[in-house]
N, C-alpha and C positions, 0 to 999 in steps of 0.2 A: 476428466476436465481439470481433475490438480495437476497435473504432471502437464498438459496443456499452459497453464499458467504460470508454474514454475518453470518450462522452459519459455515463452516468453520472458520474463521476470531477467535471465540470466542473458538475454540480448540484451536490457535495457539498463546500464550501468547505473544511471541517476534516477532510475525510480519510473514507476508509473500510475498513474491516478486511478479512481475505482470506474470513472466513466472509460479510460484508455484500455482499462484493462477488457470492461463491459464489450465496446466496442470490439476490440480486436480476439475476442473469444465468442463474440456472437452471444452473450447471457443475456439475461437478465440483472441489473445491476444489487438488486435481492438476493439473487445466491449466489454473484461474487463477492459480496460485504461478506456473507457466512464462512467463504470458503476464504477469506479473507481474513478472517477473525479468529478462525482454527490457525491457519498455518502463522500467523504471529504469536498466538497461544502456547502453540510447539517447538518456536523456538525457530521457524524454518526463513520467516518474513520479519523483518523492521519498519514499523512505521518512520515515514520524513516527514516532516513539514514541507509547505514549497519551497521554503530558501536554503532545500539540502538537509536539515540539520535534525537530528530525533528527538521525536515528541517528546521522549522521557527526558531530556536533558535538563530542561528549564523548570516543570512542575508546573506549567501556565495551559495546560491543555486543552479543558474545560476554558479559559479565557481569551485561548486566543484571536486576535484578530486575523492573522495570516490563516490561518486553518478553519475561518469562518468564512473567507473569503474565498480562498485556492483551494481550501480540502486538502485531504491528506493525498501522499504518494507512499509503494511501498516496492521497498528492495529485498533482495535474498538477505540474509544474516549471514552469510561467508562473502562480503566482501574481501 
């Protein structure tokens, strides 16, 4: 199922959300957040916010409005 999501991931240039991914992999949205939360761990996944741009950038994570509202999206780490 990783290798499922990481080639989805590598068709979708700008990201995709933890419901898009849920969907289009048939899971359960529980263990794609896990399988989610490893492969950014490892270096393999980048979190985005929705207006494109990485969570880490700002240091407003925990407060954001956009990511409260839209959720996060996540892209490969070799763009």
């Amino acid at each position: 199922m990783l290798s499922q999501l990481m080639l989805l991931l590598e068709e979708k240039k700008d990201g995709l959300s933890l419901f898009e991914i849920s969907n289009a992999i048939k899971a359960q949205p529980s263990a794609v957040l896990s399988m989610l939360d490893l492969l950014v761990q490892k270096g393999k996944l980048l979190e985005i916010g929705p207006d494109g741009k990485y969570c880490t950038e700002c240091g407003q994570v925990s407060d954001c409005n956009l990511l409260a509202v839209h959720g996060k999206r996540y892209v490969l780490a070799t763009r």
